[in-house]
mmJSON file of the N, C-alpha and C atoms, coordinates in Angstrom:
{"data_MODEL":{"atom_site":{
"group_PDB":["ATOM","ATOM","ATOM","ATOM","ATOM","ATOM","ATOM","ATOM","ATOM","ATOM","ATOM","ATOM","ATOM","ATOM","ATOM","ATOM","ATOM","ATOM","ATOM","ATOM","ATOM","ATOM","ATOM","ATOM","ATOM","ATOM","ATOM","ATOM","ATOM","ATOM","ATOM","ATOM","ATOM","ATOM","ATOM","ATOM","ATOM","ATOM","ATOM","ATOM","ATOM","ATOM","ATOM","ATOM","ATOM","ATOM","ATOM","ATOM","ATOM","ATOM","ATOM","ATOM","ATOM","ATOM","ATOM","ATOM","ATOM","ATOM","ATOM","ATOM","ATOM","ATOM","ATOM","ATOM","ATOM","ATOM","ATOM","ATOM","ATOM","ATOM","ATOM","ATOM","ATOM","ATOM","ATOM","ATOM","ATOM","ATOM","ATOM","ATOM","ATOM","ATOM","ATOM","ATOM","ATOM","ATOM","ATOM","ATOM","ATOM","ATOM","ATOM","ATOM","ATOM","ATOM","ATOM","ATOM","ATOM","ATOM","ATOM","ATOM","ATOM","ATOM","ATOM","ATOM","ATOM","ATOM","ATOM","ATOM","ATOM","ATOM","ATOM","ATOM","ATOM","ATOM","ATOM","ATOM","ATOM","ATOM","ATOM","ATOM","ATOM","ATOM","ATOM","ATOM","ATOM","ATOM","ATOM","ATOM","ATOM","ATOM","ATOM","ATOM","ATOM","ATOM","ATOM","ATOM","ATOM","ATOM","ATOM","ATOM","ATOM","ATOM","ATOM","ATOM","ATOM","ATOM","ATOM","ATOM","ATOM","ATOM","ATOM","ATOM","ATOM","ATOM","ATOM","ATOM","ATOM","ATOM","ATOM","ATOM","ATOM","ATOM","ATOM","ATOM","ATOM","ATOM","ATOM","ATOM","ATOM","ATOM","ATOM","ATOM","ATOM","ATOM","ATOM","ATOM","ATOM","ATOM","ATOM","ATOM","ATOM","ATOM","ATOM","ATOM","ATOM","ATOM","ATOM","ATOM","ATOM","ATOM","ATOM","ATOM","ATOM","ATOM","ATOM","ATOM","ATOM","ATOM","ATOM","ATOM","ATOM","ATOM","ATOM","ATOM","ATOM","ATOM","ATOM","ATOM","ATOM","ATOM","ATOM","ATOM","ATOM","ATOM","ATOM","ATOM","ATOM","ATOM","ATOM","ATOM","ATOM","ATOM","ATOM","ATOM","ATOM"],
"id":[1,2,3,4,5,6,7,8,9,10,11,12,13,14,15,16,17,18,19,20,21,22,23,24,25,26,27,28,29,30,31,32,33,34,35,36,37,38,39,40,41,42,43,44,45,46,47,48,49,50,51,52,53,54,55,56,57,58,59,60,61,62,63,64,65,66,67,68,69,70,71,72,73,74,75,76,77,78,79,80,81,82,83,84,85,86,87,88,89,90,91,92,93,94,95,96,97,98,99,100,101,102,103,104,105,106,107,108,109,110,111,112,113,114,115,116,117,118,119,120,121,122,123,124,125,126,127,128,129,130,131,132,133,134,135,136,137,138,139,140,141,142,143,144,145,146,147,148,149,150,151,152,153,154,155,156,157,158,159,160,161,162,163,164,165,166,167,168,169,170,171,172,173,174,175,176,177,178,179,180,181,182,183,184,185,186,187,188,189,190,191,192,193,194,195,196,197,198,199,200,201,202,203,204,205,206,207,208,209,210,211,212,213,214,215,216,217,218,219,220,221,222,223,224,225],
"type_symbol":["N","C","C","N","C","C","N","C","C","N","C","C","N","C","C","N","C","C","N","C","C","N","C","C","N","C","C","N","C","C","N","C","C","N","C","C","N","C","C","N","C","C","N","C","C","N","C","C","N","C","C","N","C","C","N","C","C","N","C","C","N","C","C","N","C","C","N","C","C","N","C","C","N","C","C","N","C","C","N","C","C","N","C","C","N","C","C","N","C","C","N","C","C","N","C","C","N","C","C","N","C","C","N","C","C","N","C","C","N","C","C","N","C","C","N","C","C","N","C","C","N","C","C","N","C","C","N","C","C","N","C","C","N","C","C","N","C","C","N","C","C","N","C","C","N","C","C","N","C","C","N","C","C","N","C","C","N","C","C","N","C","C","N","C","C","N","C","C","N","C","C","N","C","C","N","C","C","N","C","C","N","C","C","N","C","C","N","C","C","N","C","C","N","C","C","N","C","C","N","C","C","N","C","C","N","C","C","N","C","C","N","C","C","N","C","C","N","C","C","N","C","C","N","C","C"],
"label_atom_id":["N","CA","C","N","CA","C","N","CA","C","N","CA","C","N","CA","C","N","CA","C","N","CA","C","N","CA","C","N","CA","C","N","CA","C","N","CA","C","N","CA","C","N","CA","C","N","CA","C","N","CA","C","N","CA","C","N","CA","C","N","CA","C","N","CA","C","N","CA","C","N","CA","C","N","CA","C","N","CA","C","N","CA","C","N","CA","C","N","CA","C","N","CA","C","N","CA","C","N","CA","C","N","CA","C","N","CA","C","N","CA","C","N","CA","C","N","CA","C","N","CA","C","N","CA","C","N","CA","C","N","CA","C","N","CA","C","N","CA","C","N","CA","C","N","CA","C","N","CA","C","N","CA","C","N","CA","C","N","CA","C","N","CA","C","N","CA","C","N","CA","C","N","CA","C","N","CA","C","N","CA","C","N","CA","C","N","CA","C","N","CA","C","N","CA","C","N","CA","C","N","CA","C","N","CA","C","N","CA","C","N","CA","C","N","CA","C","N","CA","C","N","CA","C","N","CA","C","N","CA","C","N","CA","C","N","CA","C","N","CA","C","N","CA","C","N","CA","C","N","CA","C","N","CA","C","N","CA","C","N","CA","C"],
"label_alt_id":[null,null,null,null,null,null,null,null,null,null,null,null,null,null,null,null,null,null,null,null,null,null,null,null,null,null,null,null,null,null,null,null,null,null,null,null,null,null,null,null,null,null,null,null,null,null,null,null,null,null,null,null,null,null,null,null,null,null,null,null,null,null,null,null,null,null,null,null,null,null,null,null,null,null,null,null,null,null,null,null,null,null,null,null,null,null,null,null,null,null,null,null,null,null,null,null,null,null,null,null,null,null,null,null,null,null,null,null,null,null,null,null,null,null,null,null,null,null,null,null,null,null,null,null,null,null,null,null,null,null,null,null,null,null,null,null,null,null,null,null,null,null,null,null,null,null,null,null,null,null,null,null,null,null,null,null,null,null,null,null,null,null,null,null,null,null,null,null,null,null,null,null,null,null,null,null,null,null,null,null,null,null,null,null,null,null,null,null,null,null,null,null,null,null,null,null,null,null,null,null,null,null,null,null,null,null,null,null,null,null,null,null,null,null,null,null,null,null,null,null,null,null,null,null,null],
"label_comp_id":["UNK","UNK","UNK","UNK","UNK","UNK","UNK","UNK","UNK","UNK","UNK","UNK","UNK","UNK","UNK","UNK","UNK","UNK","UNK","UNK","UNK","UNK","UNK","UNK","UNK","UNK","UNK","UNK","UNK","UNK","UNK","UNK","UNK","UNK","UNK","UNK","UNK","UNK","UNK","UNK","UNK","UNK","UNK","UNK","UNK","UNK","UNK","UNK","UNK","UNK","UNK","UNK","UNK","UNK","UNK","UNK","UNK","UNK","UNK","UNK","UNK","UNK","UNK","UNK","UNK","UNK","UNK","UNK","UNK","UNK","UNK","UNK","UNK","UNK","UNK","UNK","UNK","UNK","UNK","UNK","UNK","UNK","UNK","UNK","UNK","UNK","UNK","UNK","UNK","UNK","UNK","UNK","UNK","UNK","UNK","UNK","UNK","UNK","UNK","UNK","UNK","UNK","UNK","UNK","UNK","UNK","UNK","UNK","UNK","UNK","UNK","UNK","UNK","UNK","UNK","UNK","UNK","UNK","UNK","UNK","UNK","UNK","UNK","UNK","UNK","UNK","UNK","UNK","UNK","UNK","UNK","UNK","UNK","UNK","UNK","UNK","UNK","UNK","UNK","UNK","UNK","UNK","UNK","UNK","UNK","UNK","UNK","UNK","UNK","UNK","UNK","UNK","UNK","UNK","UNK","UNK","UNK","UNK","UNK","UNK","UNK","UNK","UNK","UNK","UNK","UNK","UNK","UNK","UNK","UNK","UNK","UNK","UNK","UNK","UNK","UNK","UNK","UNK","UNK","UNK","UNK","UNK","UNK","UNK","UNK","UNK","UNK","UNK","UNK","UNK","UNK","UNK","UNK","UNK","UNK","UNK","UNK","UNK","UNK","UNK","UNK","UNK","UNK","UNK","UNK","UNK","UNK","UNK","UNK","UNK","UNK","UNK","UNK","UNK","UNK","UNK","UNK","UNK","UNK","UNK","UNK","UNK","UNK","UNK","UNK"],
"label_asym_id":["A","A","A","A","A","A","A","A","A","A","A","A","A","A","A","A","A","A","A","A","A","A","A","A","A","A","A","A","A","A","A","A","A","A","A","A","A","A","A","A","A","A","A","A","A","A","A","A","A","A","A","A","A","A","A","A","A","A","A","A","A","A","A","A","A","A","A","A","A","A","A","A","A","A","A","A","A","A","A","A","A","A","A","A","A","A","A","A","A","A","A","A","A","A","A","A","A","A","A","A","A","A","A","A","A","A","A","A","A","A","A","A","A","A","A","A","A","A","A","A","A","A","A","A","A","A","A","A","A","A","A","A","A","A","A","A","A","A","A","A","A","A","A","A","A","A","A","A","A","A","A","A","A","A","A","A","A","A","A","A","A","A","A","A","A","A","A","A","A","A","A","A","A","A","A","A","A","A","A","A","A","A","A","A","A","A","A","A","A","A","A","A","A","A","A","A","A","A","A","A","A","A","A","A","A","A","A","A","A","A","A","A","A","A","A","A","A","A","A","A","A","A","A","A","A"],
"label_entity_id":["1","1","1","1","1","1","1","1","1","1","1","1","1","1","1","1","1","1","1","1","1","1","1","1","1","1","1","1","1","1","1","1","1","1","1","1","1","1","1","1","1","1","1","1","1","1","1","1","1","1","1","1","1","1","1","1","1","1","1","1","1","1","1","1","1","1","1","1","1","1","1","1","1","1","1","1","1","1","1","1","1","1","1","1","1","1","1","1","1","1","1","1","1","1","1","1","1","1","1","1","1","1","1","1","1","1","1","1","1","1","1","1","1","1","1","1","1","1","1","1","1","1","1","1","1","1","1","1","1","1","1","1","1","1","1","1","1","1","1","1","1","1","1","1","1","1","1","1","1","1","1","1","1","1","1","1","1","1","1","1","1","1","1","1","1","1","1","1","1","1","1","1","1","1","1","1","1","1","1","1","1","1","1","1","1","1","1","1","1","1","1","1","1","1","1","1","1","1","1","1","1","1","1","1","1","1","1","1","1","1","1","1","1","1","1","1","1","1","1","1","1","1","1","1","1"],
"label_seq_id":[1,1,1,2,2,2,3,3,3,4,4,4,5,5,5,6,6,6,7,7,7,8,8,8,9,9,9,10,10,10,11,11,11,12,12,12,13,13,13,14,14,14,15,15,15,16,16,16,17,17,17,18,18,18,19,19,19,20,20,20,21,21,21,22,22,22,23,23,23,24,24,24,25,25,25,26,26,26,27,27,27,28,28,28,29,29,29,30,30,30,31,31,31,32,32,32,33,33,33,34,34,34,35,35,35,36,36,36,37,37,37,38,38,38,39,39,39,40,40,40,41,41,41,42,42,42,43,43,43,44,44,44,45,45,45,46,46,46,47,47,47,48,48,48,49,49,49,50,50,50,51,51,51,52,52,52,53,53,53,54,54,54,55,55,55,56,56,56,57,57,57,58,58,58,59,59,59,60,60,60,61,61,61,62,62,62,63,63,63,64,64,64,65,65,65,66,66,66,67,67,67,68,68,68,69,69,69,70,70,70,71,71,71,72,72,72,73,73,73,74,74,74,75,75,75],
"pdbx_PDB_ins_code":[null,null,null,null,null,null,null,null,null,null,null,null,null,null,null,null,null,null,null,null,null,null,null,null,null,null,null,null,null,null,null,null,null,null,null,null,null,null,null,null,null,null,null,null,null,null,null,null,null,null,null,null,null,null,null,null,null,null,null,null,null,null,null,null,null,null,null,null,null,null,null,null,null,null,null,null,null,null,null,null,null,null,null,null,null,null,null,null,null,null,null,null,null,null,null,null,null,null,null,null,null,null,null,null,null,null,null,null,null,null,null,null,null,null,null,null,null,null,null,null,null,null,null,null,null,null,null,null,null,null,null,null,null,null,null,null,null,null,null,null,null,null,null,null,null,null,null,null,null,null,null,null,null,null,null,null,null,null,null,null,null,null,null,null,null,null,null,null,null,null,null,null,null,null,null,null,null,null,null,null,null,null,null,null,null,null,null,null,null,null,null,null,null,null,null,null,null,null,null,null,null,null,null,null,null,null,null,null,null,null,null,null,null,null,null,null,null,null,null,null,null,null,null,null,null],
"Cartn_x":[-23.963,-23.404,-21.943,-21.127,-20.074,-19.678,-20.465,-20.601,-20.443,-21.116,-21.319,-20.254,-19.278,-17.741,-16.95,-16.792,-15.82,-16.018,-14.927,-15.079,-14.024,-12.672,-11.979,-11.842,-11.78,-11.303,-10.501,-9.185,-8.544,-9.551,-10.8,-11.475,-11.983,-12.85,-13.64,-12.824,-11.418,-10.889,-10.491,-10.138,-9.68,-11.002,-12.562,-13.267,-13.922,-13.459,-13.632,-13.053,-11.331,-10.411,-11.403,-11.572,-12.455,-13.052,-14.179,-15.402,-14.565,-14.058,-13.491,-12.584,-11.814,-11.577,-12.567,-13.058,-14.16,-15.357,-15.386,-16.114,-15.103,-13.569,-12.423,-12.889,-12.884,-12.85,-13.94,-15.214,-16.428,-16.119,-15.881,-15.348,-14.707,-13.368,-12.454,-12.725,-13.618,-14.17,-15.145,-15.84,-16.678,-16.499,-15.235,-14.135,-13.556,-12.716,-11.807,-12.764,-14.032,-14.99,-15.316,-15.348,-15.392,-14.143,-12.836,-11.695,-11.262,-11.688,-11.165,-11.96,-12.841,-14.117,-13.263,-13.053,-12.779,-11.077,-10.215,-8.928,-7.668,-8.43,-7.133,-6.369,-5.321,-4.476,-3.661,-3.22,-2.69,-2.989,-4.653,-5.513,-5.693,-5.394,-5.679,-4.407,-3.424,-1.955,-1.964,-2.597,-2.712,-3.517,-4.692,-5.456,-4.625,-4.29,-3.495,-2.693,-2.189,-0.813,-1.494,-2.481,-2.91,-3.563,-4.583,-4.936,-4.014,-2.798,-1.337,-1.085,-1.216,-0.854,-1.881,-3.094,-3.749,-4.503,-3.926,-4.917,-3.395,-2.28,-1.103,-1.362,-0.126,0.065,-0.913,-1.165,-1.758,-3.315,-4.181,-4.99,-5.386,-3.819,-3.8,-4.136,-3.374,-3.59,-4.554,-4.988,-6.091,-8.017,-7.871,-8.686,-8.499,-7.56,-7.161,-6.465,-6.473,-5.861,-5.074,-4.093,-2.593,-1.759,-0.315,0.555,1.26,1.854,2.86,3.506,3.999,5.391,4.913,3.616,2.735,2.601,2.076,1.885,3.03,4.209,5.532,6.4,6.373,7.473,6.606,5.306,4.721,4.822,4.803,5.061,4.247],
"Cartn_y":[-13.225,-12.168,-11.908,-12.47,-12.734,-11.959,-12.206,-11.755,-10.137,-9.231,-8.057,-7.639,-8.62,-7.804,-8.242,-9.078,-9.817,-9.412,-9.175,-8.994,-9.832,-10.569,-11.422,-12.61,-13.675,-15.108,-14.483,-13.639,-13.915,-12.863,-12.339,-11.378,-12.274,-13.569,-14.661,-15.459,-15.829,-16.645,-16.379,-15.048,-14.012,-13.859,-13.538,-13.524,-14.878,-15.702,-17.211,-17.72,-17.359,-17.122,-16.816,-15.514,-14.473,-15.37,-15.65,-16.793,-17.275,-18.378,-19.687,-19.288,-18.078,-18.031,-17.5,-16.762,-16.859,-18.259,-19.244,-20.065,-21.1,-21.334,-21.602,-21.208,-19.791,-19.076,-19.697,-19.217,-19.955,-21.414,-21.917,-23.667,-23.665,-22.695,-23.022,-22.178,-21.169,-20.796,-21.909,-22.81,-23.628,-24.613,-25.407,-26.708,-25.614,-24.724,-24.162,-24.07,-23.543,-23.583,-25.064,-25.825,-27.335,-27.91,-27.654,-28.119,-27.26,-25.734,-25.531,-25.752,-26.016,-26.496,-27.796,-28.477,-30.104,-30.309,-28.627,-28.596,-29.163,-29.322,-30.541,-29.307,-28.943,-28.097,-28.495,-29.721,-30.233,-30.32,-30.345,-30.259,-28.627,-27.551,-26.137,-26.034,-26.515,-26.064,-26.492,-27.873,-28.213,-27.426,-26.59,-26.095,-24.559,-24.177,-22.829,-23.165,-24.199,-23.415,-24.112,-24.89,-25.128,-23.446,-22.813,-21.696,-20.652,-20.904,-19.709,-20.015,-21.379,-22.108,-21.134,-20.883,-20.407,-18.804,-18.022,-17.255,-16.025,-16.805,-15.875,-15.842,-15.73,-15.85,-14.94,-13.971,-13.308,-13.54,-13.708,-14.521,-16.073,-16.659,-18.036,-17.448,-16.588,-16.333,-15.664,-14.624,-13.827,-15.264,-16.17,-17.094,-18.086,-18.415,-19.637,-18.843,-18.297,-17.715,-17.783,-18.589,-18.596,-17.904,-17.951,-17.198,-17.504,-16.87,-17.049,-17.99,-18.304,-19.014,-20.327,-20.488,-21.464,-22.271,-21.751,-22.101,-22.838,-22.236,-22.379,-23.526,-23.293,-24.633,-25.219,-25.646,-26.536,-27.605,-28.768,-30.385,-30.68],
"Cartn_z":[-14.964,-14.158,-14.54,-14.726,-15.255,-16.288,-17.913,-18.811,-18.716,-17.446,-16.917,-16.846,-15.99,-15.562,-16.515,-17.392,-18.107,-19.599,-20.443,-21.57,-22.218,-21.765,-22.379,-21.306,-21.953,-21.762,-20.227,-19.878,-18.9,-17.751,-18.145,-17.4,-16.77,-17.454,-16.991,-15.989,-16.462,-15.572,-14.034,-14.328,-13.053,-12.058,-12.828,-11.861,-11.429,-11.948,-11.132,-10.285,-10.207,-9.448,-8.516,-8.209,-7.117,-6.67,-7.063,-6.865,-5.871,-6.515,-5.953,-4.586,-4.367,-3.09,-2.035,-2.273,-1.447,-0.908,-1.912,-1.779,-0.83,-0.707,-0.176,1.265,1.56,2.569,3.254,2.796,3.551,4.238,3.054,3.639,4.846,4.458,5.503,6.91,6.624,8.056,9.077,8.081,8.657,9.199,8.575,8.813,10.381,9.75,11.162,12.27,12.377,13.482,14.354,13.413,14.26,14.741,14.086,14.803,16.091,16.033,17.065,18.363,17.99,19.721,19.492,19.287,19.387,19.528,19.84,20.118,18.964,17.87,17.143,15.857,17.119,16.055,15.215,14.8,14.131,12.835,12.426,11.438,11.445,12.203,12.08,11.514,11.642,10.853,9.655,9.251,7.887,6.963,7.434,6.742,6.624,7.753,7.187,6.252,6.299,5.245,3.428,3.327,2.336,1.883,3.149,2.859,2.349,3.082,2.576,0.974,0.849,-0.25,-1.499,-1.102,-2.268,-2.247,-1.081,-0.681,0.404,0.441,0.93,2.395,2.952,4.635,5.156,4.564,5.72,5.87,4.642,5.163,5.722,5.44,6.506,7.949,8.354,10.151,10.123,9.177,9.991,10.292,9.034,9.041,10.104,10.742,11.207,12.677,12.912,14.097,14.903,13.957,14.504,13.983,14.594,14.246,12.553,11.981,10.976,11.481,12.316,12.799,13.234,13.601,13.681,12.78,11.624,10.141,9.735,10.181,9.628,10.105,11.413,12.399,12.752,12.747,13.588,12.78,13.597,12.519,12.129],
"occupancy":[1.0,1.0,1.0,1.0,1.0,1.0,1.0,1.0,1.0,1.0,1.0,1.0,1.0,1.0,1.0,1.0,1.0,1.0,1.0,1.0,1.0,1.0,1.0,1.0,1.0,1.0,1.0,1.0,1.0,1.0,1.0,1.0,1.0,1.0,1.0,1.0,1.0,1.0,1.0,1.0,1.0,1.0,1.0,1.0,1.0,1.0,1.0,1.0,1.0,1.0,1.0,1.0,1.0,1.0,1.0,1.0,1.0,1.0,1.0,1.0,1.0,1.0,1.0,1.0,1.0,1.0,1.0,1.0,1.0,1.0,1.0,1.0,1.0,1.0,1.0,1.0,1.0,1.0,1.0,1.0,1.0,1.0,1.0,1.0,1.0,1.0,1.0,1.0,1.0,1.0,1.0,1.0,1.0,1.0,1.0,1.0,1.0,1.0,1.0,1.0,1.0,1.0,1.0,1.0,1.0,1.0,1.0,1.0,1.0,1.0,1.0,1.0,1.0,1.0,1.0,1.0,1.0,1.0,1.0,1.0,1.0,1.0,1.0,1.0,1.0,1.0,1.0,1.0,1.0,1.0,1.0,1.0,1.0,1.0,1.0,1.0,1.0,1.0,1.0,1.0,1.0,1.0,1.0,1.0,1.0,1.0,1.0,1.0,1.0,1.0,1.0,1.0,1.0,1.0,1.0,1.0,1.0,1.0,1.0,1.0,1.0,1.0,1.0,1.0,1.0,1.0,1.0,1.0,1.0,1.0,1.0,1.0,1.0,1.0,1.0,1.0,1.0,1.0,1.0,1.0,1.0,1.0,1.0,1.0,1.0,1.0,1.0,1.0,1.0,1.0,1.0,1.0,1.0,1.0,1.0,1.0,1.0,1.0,1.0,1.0,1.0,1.0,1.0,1.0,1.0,1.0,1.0,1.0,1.0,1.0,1.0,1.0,1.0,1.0,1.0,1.0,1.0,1.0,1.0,1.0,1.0,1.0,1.0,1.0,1.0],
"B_iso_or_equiv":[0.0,0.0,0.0,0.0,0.0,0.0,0.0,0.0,0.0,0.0,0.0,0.0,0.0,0.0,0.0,0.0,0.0,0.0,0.0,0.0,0.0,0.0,0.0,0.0,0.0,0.0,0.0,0.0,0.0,0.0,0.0,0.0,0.0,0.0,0.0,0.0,0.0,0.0,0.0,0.0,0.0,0.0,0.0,0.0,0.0,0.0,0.0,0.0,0.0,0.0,0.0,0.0,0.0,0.0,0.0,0.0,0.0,0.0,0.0,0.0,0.0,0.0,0.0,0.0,0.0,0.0,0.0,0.0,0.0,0.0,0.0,0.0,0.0,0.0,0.0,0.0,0.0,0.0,0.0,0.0,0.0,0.0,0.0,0.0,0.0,0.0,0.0,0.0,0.0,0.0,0.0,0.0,0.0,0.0,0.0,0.0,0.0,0.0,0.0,0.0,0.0,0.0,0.0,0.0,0.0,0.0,0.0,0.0,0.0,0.0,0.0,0.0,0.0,0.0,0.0,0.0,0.0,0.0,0.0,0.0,0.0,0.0,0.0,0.0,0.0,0.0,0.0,0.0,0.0,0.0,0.0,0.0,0.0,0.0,0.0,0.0,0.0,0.0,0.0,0.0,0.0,0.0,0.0,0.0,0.0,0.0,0.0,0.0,0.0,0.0,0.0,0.0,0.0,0.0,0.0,0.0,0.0,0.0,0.0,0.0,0.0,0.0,0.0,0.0,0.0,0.0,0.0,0.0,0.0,0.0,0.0,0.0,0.0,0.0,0.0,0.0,0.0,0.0,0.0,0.0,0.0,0.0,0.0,0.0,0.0,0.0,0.0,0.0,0.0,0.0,0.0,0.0,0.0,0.0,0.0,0.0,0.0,0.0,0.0,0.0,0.0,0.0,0.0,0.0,0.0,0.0,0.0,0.0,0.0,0.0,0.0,0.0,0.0,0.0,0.0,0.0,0.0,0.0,0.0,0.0,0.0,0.0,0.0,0.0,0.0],
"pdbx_formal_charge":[null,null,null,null,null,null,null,null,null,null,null,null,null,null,null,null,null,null,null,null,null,null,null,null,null,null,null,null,null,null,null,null,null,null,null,null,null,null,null,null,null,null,null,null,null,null,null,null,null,null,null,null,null,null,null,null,null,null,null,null,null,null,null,null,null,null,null,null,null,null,null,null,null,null,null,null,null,null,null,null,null,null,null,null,null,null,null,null,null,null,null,null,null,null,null,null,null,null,null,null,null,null,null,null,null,null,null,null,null,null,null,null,null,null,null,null,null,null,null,null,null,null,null,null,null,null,null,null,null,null,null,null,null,null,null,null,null,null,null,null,null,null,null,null,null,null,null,null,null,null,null,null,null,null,null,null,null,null,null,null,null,null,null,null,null,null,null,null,null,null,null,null,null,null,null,null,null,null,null,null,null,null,null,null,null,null,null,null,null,null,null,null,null,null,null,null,null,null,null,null,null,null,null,null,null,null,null,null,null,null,null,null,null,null,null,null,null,null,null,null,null,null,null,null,null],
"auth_seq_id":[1,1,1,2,2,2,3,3,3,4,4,4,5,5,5,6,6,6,7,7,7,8,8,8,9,9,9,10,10,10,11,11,11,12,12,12,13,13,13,14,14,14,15,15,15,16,16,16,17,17,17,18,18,18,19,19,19,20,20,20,21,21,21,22,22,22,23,23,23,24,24,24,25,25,25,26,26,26,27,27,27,28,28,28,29,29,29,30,30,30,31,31,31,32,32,32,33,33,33,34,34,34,35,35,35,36,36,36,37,37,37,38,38,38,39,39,39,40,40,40,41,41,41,42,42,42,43,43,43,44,44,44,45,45,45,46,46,46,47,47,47,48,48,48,49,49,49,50,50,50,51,51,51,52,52,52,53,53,53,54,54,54,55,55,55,56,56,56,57,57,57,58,58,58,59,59,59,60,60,60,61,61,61,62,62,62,63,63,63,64,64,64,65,65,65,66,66,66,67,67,67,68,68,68,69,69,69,70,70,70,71,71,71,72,72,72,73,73,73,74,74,74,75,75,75],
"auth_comp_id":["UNK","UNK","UNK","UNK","UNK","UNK","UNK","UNK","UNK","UNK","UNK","UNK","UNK","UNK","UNK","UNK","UNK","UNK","UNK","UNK","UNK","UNK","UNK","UNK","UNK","UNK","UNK","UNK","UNK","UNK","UNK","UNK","UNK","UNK","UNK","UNK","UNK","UNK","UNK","UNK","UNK","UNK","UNK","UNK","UNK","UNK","UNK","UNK","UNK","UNK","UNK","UNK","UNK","UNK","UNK","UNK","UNK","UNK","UNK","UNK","UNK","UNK","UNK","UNK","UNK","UNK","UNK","UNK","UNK","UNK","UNK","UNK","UNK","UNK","UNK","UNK","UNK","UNK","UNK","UNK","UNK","UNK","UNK","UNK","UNK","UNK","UNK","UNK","UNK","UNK","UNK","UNK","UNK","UNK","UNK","UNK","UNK","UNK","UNK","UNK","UNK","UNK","UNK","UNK","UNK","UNK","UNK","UNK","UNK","UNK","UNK","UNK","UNK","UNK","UNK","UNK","UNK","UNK","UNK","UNK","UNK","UNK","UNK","UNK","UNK","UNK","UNK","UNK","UNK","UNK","UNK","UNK","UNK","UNK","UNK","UNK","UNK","UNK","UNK","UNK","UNK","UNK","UNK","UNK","UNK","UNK","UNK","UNK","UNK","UNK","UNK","UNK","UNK","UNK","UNK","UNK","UNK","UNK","UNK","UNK","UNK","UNK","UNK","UNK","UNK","UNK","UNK","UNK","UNK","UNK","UNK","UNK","UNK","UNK","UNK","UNK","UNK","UNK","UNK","UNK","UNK","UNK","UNK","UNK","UNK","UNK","UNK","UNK","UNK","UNK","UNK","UNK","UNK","UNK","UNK","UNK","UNK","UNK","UNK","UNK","UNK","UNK","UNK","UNK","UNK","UNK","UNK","UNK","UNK","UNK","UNK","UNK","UNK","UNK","UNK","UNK","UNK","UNK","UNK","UNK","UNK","UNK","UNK","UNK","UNK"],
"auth_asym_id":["A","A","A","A","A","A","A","A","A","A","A","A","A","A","A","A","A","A","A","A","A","A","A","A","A","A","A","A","A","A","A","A","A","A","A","A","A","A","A","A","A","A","A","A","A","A","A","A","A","A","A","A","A","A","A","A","A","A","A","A","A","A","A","A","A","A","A","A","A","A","A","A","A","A","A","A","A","A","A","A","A","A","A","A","A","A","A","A","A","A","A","A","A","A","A","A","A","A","A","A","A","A","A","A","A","A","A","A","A","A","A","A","A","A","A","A","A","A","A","A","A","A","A","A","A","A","A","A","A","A","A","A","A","A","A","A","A","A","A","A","A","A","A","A","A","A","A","A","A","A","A","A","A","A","A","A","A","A","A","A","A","A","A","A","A","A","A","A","A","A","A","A","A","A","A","A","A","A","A","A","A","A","A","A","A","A","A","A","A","A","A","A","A","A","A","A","A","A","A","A","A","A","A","A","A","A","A","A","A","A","A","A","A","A","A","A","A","A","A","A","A","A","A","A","A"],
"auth_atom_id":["N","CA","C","N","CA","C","N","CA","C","N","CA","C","N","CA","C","N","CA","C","N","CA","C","N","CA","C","N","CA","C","N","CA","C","N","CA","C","N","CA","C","N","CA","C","N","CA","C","N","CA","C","N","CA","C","N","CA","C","N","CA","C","N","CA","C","N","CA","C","N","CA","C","N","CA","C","N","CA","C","N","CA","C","N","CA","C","N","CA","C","N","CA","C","N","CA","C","N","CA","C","N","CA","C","N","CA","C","N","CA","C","N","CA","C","N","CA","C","N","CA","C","N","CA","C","N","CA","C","N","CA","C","N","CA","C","N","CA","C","N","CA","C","N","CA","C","N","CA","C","N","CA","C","N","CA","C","N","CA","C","N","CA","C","N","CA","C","N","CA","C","N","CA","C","N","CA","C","N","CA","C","N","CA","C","N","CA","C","N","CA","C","N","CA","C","N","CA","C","N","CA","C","N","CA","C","N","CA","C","N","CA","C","N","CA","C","N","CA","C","N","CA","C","N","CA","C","N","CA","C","N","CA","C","N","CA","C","N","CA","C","N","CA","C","N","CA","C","N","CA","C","N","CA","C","N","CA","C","N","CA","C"],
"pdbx_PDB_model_num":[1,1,1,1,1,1,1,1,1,1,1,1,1,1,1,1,1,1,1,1,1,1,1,1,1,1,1,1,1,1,1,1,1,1,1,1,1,1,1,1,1,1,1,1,1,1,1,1,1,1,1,1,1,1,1,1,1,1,1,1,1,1,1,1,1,1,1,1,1,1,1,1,1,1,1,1,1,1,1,1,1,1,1,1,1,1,1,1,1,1,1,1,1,1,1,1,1,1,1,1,1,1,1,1,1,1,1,1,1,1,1,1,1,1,1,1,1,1,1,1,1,1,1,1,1,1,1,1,1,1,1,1,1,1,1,1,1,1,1,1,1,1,1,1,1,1,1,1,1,1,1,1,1,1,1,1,1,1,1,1,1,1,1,1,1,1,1,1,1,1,1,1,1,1,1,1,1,1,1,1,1,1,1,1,1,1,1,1,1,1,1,1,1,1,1,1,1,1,1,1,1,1,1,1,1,1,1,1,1,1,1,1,1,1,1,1,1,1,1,1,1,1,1,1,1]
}}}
């Protein structure tokens, strides 16, 4: 499938990139669903900002449903 969209080495890498955040996303929707029934925001702040880390602030909060500032000052 790949082969379809890609015609150089950085076409391939870029749409694996793709892949791989989405496959990120799934994860981290599924992990974030069990921490927040079980209240432990401490582990919801760690995962946002790893998510900011690879995927940019704004889909840290819109996934994780805290604030920017959350992400940011919380310990």
């Amino acid at each position: 499938m790949i082969s379809k969209y890609a015609i150089t080495l950085d076409d391939v890498a870029r749409l694996e990139g793709v892949i791989d955040m989405f496959k990120l996303k799934g994860d981290a929707d599924a992990y974030l669903e069990e921490i927040r029934e079980e209240g432990r925001v401490e582990e919801r702040v760690d995962l946002a900002r790893k998510i900011a880390e690879r995927l940019g602030m704004a889909e840290a909060v819109e996934i994780s449903g805290l604030s920017e500032d959350q992400i940011l000052n919380s310990p």
